[in-house]
Legacy VTK file of the C-alpha trace (Angstrom):
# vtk DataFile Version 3.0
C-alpha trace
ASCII
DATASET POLYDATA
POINTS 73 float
-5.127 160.615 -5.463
-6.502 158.071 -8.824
-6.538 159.653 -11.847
-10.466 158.346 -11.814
-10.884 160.899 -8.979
-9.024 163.780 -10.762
-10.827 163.200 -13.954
-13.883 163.868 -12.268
-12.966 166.751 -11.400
-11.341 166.345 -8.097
-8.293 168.252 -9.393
-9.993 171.936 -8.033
-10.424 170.343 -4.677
-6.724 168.841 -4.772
-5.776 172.405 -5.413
-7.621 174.008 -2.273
-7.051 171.243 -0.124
-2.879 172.102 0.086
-4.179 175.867 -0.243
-6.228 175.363 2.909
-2.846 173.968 4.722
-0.387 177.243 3.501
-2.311 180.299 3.224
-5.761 181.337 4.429
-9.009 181.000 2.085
-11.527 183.412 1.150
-14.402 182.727 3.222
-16.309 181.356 0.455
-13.821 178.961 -0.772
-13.317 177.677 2.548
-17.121 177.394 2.731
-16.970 175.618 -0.927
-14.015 173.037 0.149
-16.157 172.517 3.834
-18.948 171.553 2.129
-17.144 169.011 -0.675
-15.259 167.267 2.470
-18.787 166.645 4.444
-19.353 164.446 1.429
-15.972 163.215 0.121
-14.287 160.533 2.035
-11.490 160.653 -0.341
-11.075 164.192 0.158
-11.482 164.103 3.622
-8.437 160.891 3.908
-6.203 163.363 1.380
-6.575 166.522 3.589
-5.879 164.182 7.030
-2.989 162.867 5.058
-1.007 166.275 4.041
-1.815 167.392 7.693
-0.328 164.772 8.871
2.631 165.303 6.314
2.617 168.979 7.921
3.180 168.317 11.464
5.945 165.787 10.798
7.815 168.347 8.413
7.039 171.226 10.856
8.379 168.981 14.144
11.094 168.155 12.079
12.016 172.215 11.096
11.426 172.898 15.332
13.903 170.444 16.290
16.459 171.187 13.759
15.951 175.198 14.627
16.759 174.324 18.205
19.965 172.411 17.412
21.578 175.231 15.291
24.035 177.607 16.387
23.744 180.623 17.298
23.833 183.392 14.724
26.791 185.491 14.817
26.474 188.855 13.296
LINES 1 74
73 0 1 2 3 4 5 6 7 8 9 10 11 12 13 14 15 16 17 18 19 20 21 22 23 24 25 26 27 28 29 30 31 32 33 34 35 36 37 38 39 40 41 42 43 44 45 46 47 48 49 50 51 52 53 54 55 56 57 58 59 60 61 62 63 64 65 66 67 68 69 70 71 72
């Protein structure tokens, strides 16, 4: 993201945008960061972004999981 957007305060919404993606909000954070996407495009194009970052990296772990060998204890 421009540092123009996280000097105006975009840095909080940074923050619970890769929250969002790793651990469950309290409802009224996830209410807070709804309502700041509805109206930030930026936002919005970061959060699609780290999603999309997400699936790749979690494909990737799946496929690499399936070509390991079998634990032996």
């Amino acid at each position: 993201m421009s540092d123009s957007l996280n000097s105006t305060g975009h840095d909080h919404y940074d923050e619970l945008i890769l929250r969002s993606l790793t651990e469950p909000l309290p409802e009224a954070v996830r209410a807070e960061l709804d309502r700041h996407l509805a109206t930030c495009d930026s936002c919005r194009a970061q959060l699609a972004e780290w999603r999309g970052i997400a699936s790749l990296v979690n494909a990737a772990a799946q496929k690499q999981a399936f070509t390991l060998p079998p634990l032996q204890l």
